[in-house]
C-alpha positions in Angstrom: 0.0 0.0 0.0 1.6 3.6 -0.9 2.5 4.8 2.4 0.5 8.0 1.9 -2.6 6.2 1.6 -2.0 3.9 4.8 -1.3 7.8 6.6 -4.6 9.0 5.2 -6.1 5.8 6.5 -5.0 6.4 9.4 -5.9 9.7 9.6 -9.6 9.4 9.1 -9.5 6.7 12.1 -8.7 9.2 14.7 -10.6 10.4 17.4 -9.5 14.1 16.5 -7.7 16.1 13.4 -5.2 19.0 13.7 -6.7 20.5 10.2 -5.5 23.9 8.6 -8.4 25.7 6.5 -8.1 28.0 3.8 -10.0 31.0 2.5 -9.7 33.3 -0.7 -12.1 34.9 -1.4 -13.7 37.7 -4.4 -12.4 40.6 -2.6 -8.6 39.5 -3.2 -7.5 41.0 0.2 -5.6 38.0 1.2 -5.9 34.4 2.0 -7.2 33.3 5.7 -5.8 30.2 7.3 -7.1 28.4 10.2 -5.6 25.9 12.2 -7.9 23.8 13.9 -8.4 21.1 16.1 -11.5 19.3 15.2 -13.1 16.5 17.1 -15.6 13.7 16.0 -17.3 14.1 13.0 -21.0 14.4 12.0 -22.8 15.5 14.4 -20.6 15.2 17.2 -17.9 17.2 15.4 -16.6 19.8 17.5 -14.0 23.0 16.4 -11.3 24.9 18.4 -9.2 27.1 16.8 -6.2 27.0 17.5 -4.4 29.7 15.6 -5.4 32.5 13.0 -3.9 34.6 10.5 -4.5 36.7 7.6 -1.4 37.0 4.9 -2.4 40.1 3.0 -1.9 39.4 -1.0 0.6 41.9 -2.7 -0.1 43.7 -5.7 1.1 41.1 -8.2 -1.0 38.8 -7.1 -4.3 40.8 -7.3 -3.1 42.0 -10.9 -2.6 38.2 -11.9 -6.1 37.3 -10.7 -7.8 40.0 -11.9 -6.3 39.4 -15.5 -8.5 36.5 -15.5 -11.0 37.0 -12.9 -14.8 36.9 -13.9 -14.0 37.3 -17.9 -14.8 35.4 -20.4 -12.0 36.2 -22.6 -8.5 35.5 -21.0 -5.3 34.0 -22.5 -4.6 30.4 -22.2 -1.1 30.6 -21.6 -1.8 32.8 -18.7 -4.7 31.2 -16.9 -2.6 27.9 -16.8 0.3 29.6 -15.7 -1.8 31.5 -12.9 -3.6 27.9 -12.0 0.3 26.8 -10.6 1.4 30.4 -9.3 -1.7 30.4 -6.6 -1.0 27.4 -5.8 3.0 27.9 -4.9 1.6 31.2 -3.3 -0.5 29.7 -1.3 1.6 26.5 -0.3 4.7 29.7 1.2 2.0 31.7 2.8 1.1 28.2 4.6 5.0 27.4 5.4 5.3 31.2 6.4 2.2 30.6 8.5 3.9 27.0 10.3 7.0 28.8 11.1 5.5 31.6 12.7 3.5 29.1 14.9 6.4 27.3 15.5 4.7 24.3 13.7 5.9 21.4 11.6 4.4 20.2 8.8 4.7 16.6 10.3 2.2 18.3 13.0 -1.0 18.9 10.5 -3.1 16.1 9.1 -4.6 17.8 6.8 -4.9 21.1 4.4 -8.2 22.4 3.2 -7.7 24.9 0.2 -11.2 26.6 -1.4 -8.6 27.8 -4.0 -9.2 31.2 -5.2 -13.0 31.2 -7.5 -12.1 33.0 -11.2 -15.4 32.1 -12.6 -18.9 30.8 -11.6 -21.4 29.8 -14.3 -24.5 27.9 -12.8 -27.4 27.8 -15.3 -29.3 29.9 -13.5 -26.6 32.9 -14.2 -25.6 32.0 -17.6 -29.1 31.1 -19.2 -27.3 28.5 -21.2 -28.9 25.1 -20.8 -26.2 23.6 -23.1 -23.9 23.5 -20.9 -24.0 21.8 -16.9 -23.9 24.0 -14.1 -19.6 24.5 -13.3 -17.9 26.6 -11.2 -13.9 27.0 -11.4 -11.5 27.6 -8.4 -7.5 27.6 -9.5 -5.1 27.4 -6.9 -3.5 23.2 -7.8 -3.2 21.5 -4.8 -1.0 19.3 -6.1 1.7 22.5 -5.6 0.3 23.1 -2.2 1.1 19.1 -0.9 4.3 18.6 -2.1 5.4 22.3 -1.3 4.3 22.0 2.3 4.2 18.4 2.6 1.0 18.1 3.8 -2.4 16.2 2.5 -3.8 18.7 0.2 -8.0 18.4 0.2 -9.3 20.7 -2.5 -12.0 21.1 -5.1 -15.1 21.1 -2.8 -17.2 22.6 -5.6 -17.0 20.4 -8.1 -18.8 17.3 -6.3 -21.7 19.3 -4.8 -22.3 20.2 -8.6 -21.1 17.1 -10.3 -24.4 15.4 -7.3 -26.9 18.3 -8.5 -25.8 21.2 -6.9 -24.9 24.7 -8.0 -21.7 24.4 -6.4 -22.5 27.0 -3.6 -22.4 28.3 -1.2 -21.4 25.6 0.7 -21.3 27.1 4.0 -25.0 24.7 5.1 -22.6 21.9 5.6 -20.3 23.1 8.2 -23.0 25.6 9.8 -25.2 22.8 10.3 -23.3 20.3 12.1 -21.4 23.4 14.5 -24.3 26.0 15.0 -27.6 24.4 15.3 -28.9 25.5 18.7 -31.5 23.6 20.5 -34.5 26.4 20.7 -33.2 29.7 18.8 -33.8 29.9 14.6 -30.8 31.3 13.3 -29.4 33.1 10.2 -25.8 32.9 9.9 -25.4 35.4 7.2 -21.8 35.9 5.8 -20.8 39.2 4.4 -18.1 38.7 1.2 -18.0 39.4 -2.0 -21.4 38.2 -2.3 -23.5 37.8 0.4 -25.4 34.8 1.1 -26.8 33.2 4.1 -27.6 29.7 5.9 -30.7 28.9 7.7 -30.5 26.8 10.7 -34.1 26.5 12.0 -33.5 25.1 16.1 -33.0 20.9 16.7 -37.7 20.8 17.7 -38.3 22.6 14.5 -39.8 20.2 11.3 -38.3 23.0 8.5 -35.1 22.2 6.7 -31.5 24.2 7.2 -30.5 25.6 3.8 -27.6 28.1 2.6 -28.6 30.7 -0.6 -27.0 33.3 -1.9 -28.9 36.7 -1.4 -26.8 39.4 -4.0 -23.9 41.8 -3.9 -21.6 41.4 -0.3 -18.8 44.0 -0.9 -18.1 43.3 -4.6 -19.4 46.0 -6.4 -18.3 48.9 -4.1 -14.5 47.2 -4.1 -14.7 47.2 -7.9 -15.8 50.8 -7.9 -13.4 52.4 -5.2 -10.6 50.6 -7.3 -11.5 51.9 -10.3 -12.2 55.8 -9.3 -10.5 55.9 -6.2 -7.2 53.0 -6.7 -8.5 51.6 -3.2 -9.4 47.9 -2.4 -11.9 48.6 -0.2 -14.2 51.3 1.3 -12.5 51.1 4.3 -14.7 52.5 7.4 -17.3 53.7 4.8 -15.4 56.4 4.4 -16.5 57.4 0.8 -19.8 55.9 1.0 -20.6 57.7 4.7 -19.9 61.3 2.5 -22.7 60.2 0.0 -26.2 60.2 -0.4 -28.6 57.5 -1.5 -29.5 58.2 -4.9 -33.3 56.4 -4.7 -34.6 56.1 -8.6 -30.6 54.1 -9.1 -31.1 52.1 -6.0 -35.1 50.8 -7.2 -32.9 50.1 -10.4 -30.5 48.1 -9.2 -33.1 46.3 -7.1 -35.0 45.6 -10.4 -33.0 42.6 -11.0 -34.7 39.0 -12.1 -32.1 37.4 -9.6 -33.1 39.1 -6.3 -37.2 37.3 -6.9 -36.1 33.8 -7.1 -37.2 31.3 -4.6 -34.2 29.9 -2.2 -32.0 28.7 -2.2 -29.9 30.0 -5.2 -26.7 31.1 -6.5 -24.7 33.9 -8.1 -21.2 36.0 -8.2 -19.4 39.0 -9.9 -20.2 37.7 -13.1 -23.9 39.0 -12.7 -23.2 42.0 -10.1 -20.3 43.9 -11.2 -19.7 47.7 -12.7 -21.0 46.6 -16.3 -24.4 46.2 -13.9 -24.2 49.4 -12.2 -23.2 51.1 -15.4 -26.4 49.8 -17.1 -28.3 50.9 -14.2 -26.6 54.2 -14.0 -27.9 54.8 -18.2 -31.1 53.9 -17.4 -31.6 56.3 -14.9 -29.9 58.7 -16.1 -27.2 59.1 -13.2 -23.8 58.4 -15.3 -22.6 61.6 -13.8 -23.5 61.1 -10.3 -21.1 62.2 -7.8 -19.2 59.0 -6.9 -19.9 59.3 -3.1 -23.4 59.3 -3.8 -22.6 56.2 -6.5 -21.1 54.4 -3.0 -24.0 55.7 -0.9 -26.1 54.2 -2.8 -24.1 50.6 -3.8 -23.8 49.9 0.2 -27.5 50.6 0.6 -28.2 48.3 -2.3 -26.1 45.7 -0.6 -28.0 46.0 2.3 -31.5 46.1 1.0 -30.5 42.9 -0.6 -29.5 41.5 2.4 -32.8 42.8 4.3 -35.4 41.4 1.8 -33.7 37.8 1.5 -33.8 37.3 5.7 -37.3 39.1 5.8 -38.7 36.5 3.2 -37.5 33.8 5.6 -38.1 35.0 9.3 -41.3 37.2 8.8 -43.2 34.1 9.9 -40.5 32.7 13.0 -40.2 33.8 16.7 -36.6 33.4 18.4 -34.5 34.6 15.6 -31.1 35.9 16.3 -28.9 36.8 12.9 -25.2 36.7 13.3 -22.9 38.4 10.9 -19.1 36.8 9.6 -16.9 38.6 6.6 -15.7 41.6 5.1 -18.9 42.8 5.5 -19.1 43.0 9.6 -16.3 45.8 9.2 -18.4 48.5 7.1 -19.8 50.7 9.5 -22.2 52.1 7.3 -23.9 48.5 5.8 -24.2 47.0 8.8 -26.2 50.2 10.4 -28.2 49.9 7.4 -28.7 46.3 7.6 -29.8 46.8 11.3 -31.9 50.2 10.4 -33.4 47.3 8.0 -34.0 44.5 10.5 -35.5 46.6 13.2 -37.3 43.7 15.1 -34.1 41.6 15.4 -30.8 40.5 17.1 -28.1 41.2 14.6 -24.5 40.7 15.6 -21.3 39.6 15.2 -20.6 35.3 15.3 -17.7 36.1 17.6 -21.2 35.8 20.1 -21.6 32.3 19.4 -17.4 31.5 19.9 -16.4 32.2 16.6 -14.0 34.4 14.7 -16.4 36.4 12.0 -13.1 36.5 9.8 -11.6 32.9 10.1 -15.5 31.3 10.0 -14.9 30.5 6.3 -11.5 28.9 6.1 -12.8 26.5 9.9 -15.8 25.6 7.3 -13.8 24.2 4.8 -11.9 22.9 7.3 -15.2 21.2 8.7 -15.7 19.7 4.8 -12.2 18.1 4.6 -12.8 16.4 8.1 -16.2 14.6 6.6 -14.4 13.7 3.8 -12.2 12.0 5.4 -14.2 11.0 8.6 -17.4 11.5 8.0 -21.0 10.5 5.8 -22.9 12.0 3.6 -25.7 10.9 5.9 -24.7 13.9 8.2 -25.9 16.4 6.0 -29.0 14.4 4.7 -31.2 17.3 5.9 -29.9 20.1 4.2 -32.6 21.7 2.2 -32.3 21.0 -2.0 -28.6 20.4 -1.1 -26.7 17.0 -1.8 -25.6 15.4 0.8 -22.1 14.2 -0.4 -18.6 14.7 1.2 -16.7 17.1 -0.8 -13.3 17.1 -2.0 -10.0 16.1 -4.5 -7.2 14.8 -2.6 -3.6 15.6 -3.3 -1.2 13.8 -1.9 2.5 14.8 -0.8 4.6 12.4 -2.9 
């Protein structure tokens, strides 16, 4: 038997997993890792984390995503050379990462990567029933094992579509099995690039836990402030907090097909990006709106989003308590309008429920490569229109 094998064997027999997560996401603002210790599996799984950082990406790296990022066009030769360079990126930030925690790689049984998504084409965004549902994360794990010697599990995506799926979000899984409280509904509603949020109805409750996207998170503001203003984000609301909402361009971008579909559902940047606003912006006549009032009304269109997608859910529940992870928790100014929007209920930060609202995503992938390893697909059987399926490629060191 290849020795590798007999370790991952081995591995999934354990009573516990020292697993480090990964997290990329849209905004390009750096990659998250978690180390954690998980416990069990199903639904006795249990997470500590252990350690946290944050590497920020430099500008070379943004430039070389973005040269492909969300476009249809892109050059071959560059998109297969990118596919290896995230990969080696990520696999140093990871050894950078052990050394700093004074970690060996012997130490880590396994490495969850999302990869870094460059384009997402369900049907239900690209109207084109010729083609299956796909979804495409680069980032080769294969470079990340053998550069950090660790098991490399990656691809999470591709089996949730390849079983029926739209390929996300796949925050439902982990959520599911880690939040689900005994008596209070909750919406754990992540704040990214897009924003999207799972249901977890309490352990008496006959309704089904589900994940859906809702709309824009942060992606069309960062696209903006990078265009007129060279900025990555909107940091503080800064811009945004000097504008005001412009309301014929905010019905406008409302008016979109997307926003009245039933949960759950899926979209990215390749439906909300400046193209949209731009379209919005002729139709209403507000090309030469002054650009605070352009962000003004982007973060209020974010969080209107946002509000109708939880209202559509909750306006029937009692005990509901909403708790915020992402990019999103740190804008002032959407998160007062989320809450100006959701006057009736608790909305806070996850840190209240023992988690890290920045590191939640890269534990939940972390949570996916455990099941795959140790888990059943019976432990997500009641996921709402969701297949229940462990997720992952594996890459192996040697």
């Amino acid at each position: 038997m290849n020795n590798q094998i007999k370790k991952l064997y081995n591995i999934g027999a354990k009573n516990n997993r020292l697993i480090i997560g990964l997290m990329s996401g849209t905004s390009l603002d750096g990659l998250d890792i978690a180390l954690c210790q998980i416990n069990g599996a199903g639904f006795s799984t249990t997470l500590e984390l252990l350690k946290f950082e944050t590497f920020d990406y430099d500008d070379k790296f943004r430039q070389n995503i973005r040269k492909i990022f969300a476009k249809r066009q892109i050059d071959q030769q560059e998109f297969c050379g990118i596919n290896a360079y995230v990969g080696d990126v990520h696999a140093e930030l990871i050894n950078q990462a052990l050394k700093k925690w004074n970690l060996a790689a012997e130490e880590v049984d396994l490495i969850a990567s999302h990869g870094q998504t460059v384009y997402h084409a369900p049907q239900i965004l690209t109207k084109d029933l010729s083609l299956p549902n796909s979804t495409l994360q680069i980032g080769d794990a294969d470079h990340i094992a053998v550069k950090t010697g660790i098991i490399t599990i990656s691809d999470f995506r591709q089996k949730h579509i390849a079983a029926g799926g739209e390929g996300a979000p796949l925050a439902a899984y982990g959520d599911y099995l880690l939040f689900t409280d005994a008596t209070e509904h909750r919406i754990l509603l992540n704040i990214g690039g897009i924003s999207n949020f799972t249901f977890l109805p309490n352990a008496q409750s006959n309704l089904q836990a589900f994940a859906t996207d809702l709309g824009p998170g942060n992606t069309i503001m960062n696209q903006f402030v990078k265009k007129y203003f060279d900025l990555e984000m909107d940091k503080d609301a800064l811009i945004a907090s000097k504008g005001t909402v412009h309301t014929s361009l905010l019905e406008a971008l409302l008016e979109e097909e997307f926003l009245t579909l039933d949960f759950p559902k899926t979209t990215g940047p390749e439906l909300f990006n400046l193209e949209y606003l731009q379209q919005k912006q002729k139709y209403t006549n507000t090309e030469n709106l002054p650009k605070e009032d352009v962000m003004a009304t982007l973060n209020a269109f974010s969080a209107k989003a946002i509000i109708e997608g939880i209202l559509k859910v909750c306006s029937k529940l009692e005990s509901i308590a909403i708790y915020v992870s992402g990019g999103g928790l740190h804008n002032p100014l959407l998160m007062q309008n989320i809450k100006n929007g959701l006057p009736n209920y608790k909305v806070t930060s996850i840190d209240a429920i023992s988690m890290d609202p920045d590191a939640k995503e890269a534990c939940l992938f972390a949570i996916l490569a455990n099941e795959t390893i140790a888990g059943s697909p019976e432990n997500v059987r009641n996921i709402k229109d969701s297949p229940a399926i462990c997720m992952g490629k594996i890459s192996l060191p040697y």
